[in-house]
Each structure stands twice: as structure tokens, then as C-alpha cells.
Backbone as a printed PyTorch tensor [residue, N CA C, xyz], in Angstrom:
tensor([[[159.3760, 118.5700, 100.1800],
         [157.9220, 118.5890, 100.2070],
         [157.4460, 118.3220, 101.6380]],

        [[156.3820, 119.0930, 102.0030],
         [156.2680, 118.7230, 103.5040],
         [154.9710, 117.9270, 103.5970]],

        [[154.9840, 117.0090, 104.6660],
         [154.4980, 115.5850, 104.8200],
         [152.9160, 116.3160, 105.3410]],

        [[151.7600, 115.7330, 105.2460],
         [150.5530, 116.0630, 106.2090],
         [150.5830, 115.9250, 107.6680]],

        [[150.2260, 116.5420, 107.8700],
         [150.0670, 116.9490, 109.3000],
         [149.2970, 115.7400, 110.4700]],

        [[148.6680, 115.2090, 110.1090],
         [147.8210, 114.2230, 110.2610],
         [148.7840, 112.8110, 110.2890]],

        [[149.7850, 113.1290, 109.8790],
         [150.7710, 111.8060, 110.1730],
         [151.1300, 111.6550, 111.7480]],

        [[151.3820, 112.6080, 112.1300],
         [151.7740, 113.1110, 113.2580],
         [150.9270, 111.6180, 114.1590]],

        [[149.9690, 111.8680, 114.4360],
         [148.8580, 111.2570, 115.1290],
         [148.8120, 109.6230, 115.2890]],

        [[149.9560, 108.9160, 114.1520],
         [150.1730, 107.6560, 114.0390],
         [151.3550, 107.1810, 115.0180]],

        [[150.9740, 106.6360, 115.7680],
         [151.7930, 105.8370, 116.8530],
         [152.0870, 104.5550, 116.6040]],

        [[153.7920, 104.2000, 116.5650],
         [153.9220, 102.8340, 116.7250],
         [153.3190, 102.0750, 117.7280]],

        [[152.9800, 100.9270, 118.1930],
         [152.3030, 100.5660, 119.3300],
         [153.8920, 100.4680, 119.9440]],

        [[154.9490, 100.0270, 119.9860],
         [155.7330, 100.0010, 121.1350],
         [156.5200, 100.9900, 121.4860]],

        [[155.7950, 102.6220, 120.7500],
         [156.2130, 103.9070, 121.1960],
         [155.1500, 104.1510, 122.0630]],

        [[153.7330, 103.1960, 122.2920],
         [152.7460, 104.2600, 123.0740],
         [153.3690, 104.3340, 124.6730]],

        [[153.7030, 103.5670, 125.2410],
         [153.8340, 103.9980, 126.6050],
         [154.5190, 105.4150, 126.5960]],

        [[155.2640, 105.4320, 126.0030],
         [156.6860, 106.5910, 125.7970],
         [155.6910, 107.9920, 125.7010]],

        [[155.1400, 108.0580, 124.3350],
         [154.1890, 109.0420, 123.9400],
         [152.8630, 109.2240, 124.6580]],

        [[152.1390, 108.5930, 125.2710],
         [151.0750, 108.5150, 126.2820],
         [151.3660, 108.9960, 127.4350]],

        [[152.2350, 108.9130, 127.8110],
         [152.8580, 109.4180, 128.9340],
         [152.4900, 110.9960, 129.3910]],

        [[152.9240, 111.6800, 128.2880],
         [152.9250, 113.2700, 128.0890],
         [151.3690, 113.6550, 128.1860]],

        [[150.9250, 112.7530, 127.4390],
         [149.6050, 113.2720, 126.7160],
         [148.2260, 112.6830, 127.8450]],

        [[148.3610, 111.5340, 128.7730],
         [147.0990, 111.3900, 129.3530],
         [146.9670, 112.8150, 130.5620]],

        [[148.1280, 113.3140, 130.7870],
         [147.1950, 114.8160, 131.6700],
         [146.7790, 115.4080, 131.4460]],

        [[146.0050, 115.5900, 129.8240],
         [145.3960, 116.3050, 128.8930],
         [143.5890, 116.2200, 129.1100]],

        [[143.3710, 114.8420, 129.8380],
         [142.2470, 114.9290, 130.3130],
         [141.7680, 113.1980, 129.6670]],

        [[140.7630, 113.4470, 130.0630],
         [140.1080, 111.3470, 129.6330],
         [140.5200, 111.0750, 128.6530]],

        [[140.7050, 109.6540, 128.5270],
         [141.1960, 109.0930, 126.9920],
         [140.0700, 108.0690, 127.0620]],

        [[139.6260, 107.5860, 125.9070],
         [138.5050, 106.8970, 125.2640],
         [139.4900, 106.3440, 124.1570]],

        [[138.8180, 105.4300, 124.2150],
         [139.9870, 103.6960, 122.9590],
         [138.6020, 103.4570, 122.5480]],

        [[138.9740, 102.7780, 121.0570],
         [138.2030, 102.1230, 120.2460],
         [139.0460, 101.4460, 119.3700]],

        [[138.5780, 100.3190, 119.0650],
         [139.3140,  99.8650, 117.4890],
         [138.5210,  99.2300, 116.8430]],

        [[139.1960,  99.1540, 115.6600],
         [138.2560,  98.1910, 114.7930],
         [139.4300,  97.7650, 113.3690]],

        [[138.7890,  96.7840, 112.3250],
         [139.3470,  97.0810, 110.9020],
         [139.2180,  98.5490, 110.0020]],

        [[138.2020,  99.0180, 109.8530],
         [138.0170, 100.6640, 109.0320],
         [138.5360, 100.3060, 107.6750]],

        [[137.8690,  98.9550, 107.4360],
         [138.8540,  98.2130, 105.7910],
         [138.0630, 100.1990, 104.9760]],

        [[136.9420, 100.1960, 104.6790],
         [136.4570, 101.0950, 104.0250],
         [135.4730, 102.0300, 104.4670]],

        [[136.2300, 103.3540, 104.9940],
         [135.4860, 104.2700, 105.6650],
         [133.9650, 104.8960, 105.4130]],

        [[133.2560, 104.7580, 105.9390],
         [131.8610, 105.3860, 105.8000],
         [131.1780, 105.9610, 106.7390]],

        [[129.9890, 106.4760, 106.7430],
         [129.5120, 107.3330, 107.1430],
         [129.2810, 106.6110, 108.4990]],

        [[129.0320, 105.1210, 108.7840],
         [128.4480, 104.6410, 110.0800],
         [129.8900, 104.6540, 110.8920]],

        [[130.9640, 104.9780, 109.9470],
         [132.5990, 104.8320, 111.0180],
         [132.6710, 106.2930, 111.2070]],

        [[132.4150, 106.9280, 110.6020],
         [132.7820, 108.5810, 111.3050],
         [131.7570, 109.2450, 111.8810]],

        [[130.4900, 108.4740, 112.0770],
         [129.7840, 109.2920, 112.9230],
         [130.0770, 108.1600, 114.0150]],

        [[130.2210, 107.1580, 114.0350],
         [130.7760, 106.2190, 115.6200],
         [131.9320, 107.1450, 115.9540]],

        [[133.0510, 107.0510, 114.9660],
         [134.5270, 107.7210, 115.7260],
         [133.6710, 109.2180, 116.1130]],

        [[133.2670, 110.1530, 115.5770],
         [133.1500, 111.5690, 116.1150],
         [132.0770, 111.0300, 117.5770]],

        [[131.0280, 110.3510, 117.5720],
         [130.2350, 110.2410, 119.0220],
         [131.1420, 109.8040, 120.3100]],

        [[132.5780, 108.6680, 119.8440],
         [133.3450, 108.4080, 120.6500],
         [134.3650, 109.4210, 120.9960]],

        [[134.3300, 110.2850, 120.3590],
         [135.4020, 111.2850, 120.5540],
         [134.6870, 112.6660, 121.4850]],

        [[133.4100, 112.8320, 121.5080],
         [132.6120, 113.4120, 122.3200],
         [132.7730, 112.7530, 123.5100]],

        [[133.3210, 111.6250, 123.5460],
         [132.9350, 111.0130, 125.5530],
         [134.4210, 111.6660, 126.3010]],

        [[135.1860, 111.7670, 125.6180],
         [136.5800, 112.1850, 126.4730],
         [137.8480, 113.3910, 125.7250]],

        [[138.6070, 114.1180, 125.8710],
         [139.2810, 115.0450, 125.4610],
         [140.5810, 114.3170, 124.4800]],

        [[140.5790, 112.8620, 124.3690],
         [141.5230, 112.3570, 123.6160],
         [140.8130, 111.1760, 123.2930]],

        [[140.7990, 110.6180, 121.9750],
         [140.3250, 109.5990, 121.4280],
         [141.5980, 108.5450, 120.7890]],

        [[141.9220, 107.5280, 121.4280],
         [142.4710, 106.7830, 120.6380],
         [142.0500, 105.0000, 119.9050]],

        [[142.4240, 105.4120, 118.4180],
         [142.5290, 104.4170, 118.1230],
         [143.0750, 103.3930, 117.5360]],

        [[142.6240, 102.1520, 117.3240],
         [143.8800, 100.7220, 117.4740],
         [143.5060, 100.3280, 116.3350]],

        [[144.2270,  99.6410, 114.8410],
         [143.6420,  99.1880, 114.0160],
         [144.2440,  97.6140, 114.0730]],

        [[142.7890,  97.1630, 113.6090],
         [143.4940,  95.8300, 113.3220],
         [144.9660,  95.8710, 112.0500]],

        [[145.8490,  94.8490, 112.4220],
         [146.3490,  94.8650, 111.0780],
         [145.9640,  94.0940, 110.0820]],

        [[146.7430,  93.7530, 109.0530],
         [145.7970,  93.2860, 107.6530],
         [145.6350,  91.6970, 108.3580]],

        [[146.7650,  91.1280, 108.6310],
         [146.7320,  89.6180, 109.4970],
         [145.6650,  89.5850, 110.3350]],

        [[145.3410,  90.0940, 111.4140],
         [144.5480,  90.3890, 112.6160],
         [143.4180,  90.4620, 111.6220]],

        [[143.4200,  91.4040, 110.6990],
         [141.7070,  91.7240, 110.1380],
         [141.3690,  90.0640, 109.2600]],

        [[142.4300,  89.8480, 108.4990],
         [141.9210,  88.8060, 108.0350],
         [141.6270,  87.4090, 108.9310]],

        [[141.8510,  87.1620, 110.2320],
         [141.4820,  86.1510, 111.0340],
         [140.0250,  86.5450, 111.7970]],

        [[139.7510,  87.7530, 111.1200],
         [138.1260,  88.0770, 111.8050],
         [137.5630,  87.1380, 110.7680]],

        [[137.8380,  86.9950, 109.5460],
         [136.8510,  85.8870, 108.9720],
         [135.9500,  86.2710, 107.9600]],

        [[136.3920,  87.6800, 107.9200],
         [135.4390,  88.5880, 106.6000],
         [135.7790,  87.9410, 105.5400]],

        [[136.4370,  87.7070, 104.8860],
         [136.6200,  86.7440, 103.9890],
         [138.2290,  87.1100, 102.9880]],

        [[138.4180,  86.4780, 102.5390],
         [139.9680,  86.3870, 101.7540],
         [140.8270,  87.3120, 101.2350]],

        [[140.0680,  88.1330, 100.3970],
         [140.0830,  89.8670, 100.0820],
         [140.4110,  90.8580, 100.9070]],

        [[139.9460,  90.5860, 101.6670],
         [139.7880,  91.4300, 103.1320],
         [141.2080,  91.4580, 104.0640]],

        [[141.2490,  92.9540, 104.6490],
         [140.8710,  94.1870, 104.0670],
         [140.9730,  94.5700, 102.7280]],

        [[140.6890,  95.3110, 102.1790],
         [140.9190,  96.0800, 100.6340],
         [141.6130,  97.0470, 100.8540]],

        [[141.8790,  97.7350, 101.8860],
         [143.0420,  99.0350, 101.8150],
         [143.7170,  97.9260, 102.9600]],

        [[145.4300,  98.5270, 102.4720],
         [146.5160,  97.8830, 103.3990],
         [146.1600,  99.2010, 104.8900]],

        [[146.9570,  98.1520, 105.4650],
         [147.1870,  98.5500, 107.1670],
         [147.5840, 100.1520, 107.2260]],

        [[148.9790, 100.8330, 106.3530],
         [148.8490, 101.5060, 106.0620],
         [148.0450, 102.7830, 105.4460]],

        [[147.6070, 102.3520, 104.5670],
         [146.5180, 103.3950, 104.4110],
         [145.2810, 103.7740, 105.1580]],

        [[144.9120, 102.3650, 106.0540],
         [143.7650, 102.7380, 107.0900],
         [144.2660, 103.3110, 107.7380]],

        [[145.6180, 103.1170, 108.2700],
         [146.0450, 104.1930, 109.6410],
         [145.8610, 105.8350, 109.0450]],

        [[146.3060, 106.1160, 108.0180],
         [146.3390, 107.8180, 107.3510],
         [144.9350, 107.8950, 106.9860]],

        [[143.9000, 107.5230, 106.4020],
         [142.3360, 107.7170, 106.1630],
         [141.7070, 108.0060, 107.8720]],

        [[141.9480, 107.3440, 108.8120],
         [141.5120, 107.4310, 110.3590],
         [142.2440, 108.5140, 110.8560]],

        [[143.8200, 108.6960, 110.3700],
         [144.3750, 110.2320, 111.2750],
         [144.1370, 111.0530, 110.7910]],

        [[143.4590, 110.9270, 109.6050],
         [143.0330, 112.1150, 109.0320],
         [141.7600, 112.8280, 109.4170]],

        [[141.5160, 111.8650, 110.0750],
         [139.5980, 112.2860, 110.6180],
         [139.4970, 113.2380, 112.1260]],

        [[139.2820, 114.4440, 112.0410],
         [139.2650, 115.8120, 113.0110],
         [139.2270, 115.2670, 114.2980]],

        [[137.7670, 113.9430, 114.7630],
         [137.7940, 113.1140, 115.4310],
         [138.5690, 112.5440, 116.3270]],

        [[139.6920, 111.7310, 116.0140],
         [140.8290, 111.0960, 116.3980],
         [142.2100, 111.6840, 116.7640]],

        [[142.2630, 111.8580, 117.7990],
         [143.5900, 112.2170, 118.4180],
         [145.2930, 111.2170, 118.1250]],

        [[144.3830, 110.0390, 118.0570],
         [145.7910, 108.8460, 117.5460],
         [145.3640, 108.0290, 117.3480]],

        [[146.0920, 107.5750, 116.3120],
         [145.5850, 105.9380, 115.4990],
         [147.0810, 105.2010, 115.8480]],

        [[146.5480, 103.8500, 116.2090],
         [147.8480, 102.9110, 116.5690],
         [147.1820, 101.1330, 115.4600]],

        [[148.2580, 100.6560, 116.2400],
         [147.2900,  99.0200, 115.2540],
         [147.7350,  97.5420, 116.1540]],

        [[147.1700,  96.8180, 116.1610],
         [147.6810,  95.7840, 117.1070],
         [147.6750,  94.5110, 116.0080]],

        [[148.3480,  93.3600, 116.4860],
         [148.2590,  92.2480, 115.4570],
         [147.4800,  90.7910, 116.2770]],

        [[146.9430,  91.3660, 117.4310],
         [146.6940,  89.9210, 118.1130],
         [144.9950,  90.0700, 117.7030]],

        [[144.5530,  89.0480, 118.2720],
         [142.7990,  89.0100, 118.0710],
         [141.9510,  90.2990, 118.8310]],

        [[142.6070,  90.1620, 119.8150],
         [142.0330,  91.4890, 120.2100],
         [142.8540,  92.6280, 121.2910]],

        [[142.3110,  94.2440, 121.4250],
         [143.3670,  94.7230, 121.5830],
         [144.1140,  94.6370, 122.9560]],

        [[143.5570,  93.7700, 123.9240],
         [143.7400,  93.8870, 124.9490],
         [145.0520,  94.4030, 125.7180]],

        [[146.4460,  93.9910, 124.8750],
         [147.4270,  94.3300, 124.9810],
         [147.6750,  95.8780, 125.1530]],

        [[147.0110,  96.1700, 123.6450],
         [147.6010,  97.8760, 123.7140],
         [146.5410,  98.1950, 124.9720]],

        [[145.3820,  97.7870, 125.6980],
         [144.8980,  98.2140, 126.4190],
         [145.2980,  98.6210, 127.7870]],

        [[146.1990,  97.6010, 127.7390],
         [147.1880,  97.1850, 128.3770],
         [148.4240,  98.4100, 129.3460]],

        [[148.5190,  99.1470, 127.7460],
         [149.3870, 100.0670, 127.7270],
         [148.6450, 101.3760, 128.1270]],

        [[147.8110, 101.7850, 127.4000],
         [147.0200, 103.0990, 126.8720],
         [146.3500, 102.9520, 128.8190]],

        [[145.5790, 101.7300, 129.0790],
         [144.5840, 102.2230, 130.3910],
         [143.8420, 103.2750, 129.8820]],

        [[142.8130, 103.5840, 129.3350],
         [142.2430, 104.3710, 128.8170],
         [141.3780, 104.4990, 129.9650]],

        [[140.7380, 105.6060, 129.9090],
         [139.3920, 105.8490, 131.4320],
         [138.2720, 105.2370, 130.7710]],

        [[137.8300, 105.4740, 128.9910],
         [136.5770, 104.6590, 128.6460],
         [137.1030, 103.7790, 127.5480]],

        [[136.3300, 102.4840, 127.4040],
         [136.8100, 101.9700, 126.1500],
         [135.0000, 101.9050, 125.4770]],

        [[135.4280, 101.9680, 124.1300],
         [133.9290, 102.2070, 123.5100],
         [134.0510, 101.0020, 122.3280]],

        [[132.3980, 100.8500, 122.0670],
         [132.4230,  99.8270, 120.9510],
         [131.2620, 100.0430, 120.0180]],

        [[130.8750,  99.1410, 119.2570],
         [130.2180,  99.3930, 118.3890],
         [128.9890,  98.7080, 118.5350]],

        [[127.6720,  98.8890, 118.1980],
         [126.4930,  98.7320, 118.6920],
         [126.6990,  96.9510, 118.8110]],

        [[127.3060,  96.2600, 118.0510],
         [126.9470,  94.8280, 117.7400],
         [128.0260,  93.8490, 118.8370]],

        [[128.0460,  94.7600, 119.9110],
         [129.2390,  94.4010, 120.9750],
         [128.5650,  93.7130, 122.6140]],

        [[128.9600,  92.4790, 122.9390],
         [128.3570,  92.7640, 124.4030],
         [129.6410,  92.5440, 124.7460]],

        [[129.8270,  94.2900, 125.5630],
         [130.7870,  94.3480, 126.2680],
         [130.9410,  93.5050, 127.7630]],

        [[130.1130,  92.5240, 127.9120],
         [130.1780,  92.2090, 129.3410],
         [130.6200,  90.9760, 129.1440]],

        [[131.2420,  90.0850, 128.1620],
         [132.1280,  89.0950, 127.8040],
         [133.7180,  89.7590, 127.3150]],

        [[133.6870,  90.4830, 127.0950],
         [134.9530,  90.7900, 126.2130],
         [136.0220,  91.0370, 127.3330]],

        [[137.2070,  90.2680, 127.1340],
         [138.4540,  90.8600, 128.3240],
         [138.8490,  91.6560, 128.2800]],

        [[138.4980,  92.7450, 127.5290],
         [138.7030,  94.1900, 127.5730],
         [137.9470,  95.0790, 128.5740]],

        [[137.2360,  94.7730, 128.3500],
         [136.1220,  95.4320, 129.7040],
         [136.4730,  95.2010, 130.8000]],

        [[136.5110,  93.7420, 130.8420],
         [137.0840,  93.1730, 132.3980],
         [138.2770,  94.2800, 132.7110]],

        [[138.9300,  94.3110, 132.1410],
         [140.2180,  94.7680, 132.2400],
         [140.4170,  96.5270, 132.7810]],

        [[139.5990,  97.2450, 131.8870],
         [139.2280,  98.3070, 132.2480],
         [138.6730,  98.8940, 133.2580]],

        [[137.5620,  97.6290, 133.5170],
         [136.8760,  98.1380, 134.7020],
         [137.8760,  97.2690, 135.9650]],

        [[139.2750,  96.9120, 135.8650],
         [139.7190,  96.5510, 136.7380],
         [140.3980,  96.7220, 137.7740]],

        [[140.5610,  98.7770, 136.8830],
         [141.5850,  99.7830, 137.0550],
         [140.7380, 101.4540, 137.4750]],

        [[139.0670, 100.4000, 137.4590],
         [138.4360, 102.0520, 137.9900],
         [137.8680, 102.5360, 136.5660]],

        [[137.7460, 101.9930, 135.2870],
         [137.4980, 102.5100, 133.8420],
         [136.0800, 102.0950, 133.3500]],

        [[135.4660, 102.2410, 132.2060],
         [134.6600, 102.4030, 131.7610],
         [134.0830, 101.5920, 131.0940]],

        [[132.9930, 101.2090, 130.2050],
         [133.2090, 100.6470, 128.8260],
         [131.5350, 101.0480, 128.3470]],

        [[131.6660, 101.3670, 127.6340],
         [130.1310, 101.9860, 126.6010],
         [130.0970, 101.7670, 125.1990]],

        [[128.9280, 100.8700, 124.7830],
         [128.5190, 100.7120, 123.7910],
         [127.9350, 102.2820, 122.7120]],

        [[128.6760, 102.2740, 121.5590],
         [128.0820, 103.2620, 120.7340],
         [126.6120, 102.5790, 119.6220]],

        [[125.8750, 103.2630, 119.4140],
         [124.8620, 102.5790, 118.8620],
         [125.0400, 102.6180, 117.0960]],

        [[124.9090, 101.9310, 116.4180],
         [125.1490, 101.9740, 115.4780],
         [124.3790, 102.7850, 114.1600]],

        [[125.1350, 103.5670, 113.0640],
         [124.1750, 104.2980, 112.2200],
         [123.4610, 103.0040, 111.4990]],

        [[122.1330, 102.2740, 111.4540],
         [121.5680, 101.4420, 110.5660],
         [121.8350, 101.8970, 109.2390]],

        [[122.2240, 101.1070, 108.1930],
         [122.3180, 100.3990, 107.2000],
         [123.5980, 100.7930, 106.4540]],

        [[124.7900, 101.0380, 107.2810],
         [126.0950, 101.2620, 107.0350],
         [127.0220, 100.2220, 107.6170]],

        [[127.6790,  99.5950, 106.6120],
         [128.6250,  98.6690, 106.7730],
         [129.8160,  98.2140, 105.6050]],

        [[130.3280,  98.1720, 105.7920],
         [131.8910,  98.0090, 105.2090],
         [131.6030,  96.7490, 103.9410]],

        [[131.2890,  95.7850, 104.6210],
         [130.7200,  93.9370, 104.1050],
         [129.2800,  94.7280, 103.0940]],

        [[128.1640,  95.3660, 103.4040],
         [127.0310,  96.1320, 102.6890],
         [127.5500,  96.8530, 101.6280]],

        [[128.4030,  97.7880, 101.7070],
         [129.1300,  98.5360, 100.7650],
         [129.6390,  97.5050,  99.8100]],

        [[130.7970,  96.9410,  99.6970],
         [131.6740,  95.7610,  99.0010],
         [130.6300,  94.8170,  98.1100]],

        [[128.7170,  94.6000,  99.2400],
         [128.1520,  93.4090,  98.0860],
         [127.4470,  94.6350,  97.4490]],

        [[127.1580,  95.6640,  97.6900],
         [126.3460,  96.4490,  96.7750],
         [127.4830,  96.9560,  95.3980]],

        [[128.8890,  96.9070,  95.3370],
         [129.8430,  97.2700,  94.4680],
         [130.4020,  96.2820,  93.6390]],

        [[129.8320,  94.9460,  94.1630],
         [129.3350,  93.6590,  93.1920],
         [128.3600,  93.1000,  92.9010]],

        [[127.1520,  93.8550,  93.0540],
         [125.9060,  93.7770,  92.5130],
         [125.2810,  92.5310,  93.1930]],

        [[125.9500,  92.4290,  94.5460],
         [124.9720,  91.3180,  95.1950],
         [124.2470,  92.0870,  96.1100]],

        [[122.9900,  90.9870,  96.1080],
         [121.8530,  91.2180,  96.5090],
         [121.8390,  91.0010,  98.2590]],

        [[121.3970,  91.8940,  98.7360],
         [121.3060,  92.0630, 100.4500],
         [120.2240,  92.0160, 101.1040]]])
């Protein structure tokens, strides 16, 4: 049986140097990450606007450990690490999905050097050591604005009938 195609696109993180290699003369790379516990419309119109800034989009997922020390609460994520990585490579958007386990991705940033790193409207990039970092090497960092009233935490209390 042959596997989807879209697997392809999943990178171990301690294959990216190896595989990045080939692929940054392809033109700008743009990083983002996040959890993506449950995909919606405010995550694929962020991933497709971030994928408009450069000719390769990559992104980093938290893993289930990493997501659960954000503090969303106990449950959390609801899809394993796995399945967020194949729901995100599956999206036309995204050139590569990878995943990191620390608090934040700075590491794989580390690796990748991306020319932009992008975030999500609720971000000030001018604290985060990611930015620092980026812009340390000549790189970027741009806030994406967010679709209002789409959220992962919004979805989950409206599918338990709590009130928002």
C-alpha cells in the first residue's frame, strides 16, 4: 500500500541540518511553530499568510510534553504529537513540519537560521530569544495578525457547552 505523500515533509529534528542543507538554495525560509492541538480556520489562514512571506515554510511542533508545560490544561493536547505533525504536512501551505521538546524553539532555530521567523498576533516578538537570535544573523521576525474569534481553547469550551 503506498504511504501519502505528505509524509515526506516530516523531518526528524536531528535530520534537519542534513536535509536543510539541500533545500535552503531554494530561496527564503520562514519558521513558525506552535501546538496545532486542533486545526482551524485561524491556523490555516496564519500557516497559508506565513507561507506567502518566503518560498519555503517551515514548521516546529510543540511536542505533547512541551505543549502540556504551556499550561493549557491537563487534557491537552487532544491529538498526539503524531498526528499533529501529518494534519500540518498535509496542509498545501507547509513545506516541512518538524517538533521540538524544549519551551521554546530556539534550538531548532538554531539549526534551520531561517531568513524570517513569524508569529501569531498575541506575540511581542521583541522579548522572545528567538528574535534576538534571528536578527543576530541578518533575519527577520514578523508578527501575523490573527483571524478574530478562532482558537483551539474557544473550540474545546464551545464542544463542552461552556460559556465564553
Amino acid at each position: 500500500m503506498n504511504k501519502p505523500h505528505f509524509l515526506q515533509k516530516i523531518i526528524d529534528p536531528h535530520e534537519l541540518r542534513h536535509h536543510l542543507s539541500g533545500i535552503k538554495s531554494l530561496g527564503s525560509t520562514v519558521f513558525t511553530n506552535g501546538v496545532f492541538d486542533v486545526l482551524h480556520r485561524g491556523h490555516v489562514t496564519y500557516l497559508d499568510l506565513a507561507s506567502q512571506l518566503g518560498k519555503i515554510l517551515i514548521v516546529a511542533l510543540n511536542t505533547d510534553a512541551s505543549a502540556r508545560a504551556l499550561g493549557k490544561g491537563d487534557n491537552r493536547p487532544l491529538n498526539t504529537l503524531t498526528d499533529r505533525l501529518q494534519v500540518i504536512a498535509a496542509l498545501e501551505s507547509v513545506s516541512y513540519v518538524t517538533w521540538f521538546d524544549e519551551n521554546t524553539p530556539l534550538e531548532i532555530i538554531k539549526i534551520i537560521r531561517p531568513d524570517l521567523l513569524v508569529k501569531g498576533g498575541d506575540y511581542d516578538m521583541s522579548i522572545l530569544p528567538e528574535t534576538h537570535f534571528v536578527k543576530s544573523y541578518g533575519g527577520h521576525a514578523q508578527v501575523i495578525k490573527f483571524v478574530d474569534g478562532y482558537s483551539t481553547t474557544g473550540l474545546i469550551d464551545k464542544i463542552l457547552g461552556k460559556k465564553t
